[in-house]
Structure formats: C-alpha cells, structure tokens
N, C-alpha and C positions, 0 to 999 in steps of 0.2 A: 504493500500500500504506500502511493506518496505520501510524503511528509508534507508538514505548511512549512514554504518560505517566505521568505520578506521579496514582496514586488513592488514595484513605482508603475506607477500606470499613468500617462498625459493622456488630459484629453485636450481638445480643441473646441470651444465651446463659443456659439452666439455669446456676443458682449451685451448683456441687458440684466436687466432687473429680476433677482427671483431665479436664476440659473444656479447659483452656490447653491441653493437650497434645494431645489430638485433632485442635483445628479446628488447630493449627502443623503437628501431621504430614503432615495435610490440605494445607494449601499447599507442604510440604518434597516429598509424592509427586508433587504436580501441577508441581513444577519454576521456586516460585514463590521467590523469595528476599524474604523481609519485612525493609524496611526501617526499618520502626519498629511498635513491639506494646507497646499499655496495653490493663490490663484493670484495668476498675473498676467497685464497686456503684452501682446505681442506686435509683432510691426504693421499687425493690420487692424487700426480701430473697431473694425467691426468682429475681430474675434478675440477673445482671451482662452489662456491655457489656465487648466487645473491641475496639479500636479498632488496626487493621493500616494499615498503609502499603507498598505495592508498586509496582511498577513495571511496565506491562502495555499488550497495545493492548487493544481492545474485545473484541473476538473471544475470547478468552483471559481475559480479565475474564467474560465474561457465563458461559463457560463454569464455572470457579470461582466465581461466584456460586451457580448451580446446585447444582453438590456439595455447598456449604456447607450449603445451605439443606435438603438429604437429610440430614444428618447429625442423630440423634435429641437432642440435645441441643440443636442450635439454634433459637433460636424468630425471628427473621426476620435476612435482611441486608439491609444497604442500602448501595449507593456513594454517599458524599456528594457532592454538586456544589460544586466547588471557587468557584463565585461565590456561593455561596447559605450554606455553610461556615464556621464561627468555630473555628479552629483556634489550638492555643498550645501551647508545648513549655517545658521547664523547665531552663536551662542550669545549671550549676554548674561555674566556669573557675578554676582555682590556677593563678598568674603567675608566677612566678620575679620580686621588685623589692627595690629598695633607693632610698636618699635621693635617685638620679641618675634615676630612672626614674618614679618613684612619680606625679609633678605628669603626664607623660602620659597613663598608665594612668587617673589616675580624670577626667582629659577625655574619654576615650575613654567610658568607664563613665557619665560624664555625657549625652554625645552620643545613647548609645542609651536612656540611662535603664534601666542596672543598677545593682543597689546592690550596695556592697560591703560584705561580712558576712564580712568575718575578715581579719585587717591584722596580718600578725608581722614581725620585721624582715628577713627574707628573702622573703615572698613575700603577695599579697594574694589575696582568694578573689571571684568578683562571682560574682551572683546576676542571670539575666536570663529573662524570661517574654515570650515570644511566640510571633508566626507562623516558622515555621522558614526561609523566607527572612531576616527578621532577626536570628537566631542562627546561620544561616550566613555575613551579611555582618558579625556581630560579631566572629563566632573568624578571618573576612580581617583584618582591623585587627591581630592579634596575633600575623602571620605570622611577623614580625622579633622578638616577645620568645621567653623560652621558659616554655614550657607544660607544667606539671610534672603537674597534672592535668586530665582531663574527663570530666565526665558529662552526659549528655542523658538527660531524660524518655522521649520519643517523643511522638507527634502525639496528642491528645486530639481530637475534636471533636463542634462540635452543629450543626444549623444552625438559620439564625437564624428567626423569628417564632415565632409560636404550635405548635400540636400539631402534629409534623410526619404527612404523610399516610402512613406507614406504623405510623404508632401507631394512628389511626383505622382502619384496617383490623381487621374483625371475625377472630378466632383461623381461620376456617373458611378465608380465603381467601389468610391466611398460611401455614399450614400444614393440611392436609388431613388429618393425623394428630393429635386433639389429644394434648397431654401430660399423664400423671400429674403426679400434685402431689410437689417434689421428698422423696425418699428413700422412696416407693411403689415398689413393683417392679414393671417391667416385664411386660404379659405374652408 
C-alpha cells in the first residue's frame, strides 16, 4: 500500500473575489487538511496562483486533482515534482535574549544565514528564506530558548527551466470549457 507524502500542488486560478474560498472548501469536503496555502499574482492580472501543501498518497491526490480542475474558476492544476521544484518559505522567529545568550543566537542565525532584523534588549527577531526543510531544522536549534513569536509564509513554488509544459498546453486541452473574461457573467 502507498504511503502519504508531502505534495505542492499550483493551481492557476480566475483572479476574483471568493476563489480562496472555494478551491479550500474544496479540499476541507474532500477530507484534505492543507498544510500550507499562498496565493499570489502572476504576470497576468486576470489570473492568480494558489500554491497548497498537503499530505496524500496518489490515489487520493489524483483524485483531488480532478475536482479541482471541474471547478469553474480554475484554469489548470498541476503537482509539482519535488526534484524538479524551487520551493522557499519565509520565516519570521522573536527569541526571548539578553547579554548571556545573544553571542549564540546570532551563531546560530549565522550558520543558517538569517539575518537579524530587530534586536531590543529582551528579545531578537531573525529573518530566514528557504526550503522548509531548512526552516524546520532552524526552529530545532531553538528548542532550549524560548520563543515568544512565529510566523511562516507557506510553501511558494516554480519549477525550474524554461516554460513549464503545462503553460504550453493550448486552453482546449486544459480545460474543455473555455472561460469568460473575468467579471463577464456566466451563462
């Protein structure tokens, strides 16, 4: 039996109003728990990407893709291949420091190559961009301080060369319905 692995899945999505919400309840019905969700413009105002993160085997993935791609708003998904993939997530970590701790801490911030962008006398704030395995062996390092705040990004990604081959796919064989142009009504 497969295992569940961690997938990134883009979608390509109408830029409007009420679209975040759709394709999440879409995976909230299908029993999918996301564990990480950016949505961001692309170079064409009328669409934006969503960039999810779940946890899934295959069977279960391919069928959620399907749905997704039924949904009138979407205009293509794709699973990224985690070898093929340029992923980076955006940490932001407040440390609880003083005079006694401070020289570890920005060894530590050194080691990974974050930078620290805000330094009060109680507490330092670091800044770190990467692949989320290395923001998750960051925040191990800081097991023993305490950690007053944190925020994560979520997982962005592209992959890597040229046009990937579901851009070059003509609208007809992406979707079989084409789309008005957005804020036209539906017929």
């Amino acid at each position: 039996m497969e295992s569940d692995q961690r997938r990134v899945i883009s979608l390509l999505v109408d830029n409007q109003s009420g679209v975040l919400a759709r394709v999440s309840s879409l995976f909230c019905r299908r029993g999918f728990n996301i564990d990480s969700l950016t949505v961001s413009a692309t170079n064409d105002p009328a669409v934006s990407r969503i960039t999810v993160t779940i946890t899934s085997d295959e069977k279960a993935l391919q069928q959620l893709v399907l749905q997704t791609e039924r949904l009138e708003v979407t205009r293509q998904v794709f699973v990224l291949d985690s070898e093929k993939a340029l992923e980076r997530e955006l940490l932001l970590l407040k440390v609880e420091s003083d005079v006694h701790n401070r020289t570890e801490l920005r060894e530590i911030a050194c080691i990974y190559k974050a930078k620290i962008i805000d330094l009060s006398p109680d507490s330092m704030v670091f800044e770190l961009i990467g692949r989320p395995d290395k923001l998750d062996a960051f925040l191990k390092m800081f097991e023993g301080y305490n950690i007053l705040e944190q925020c994560r990004t979520g997982v962005t990604a592209l992959e890597r060369g040229g046009m990937h081959q579901h851009i070059q796919k003509p609208p007809q064989e992406v979707r079989s319905v084409q789309l008005p142009p957005p804020g036209a009504k539906r017929a």
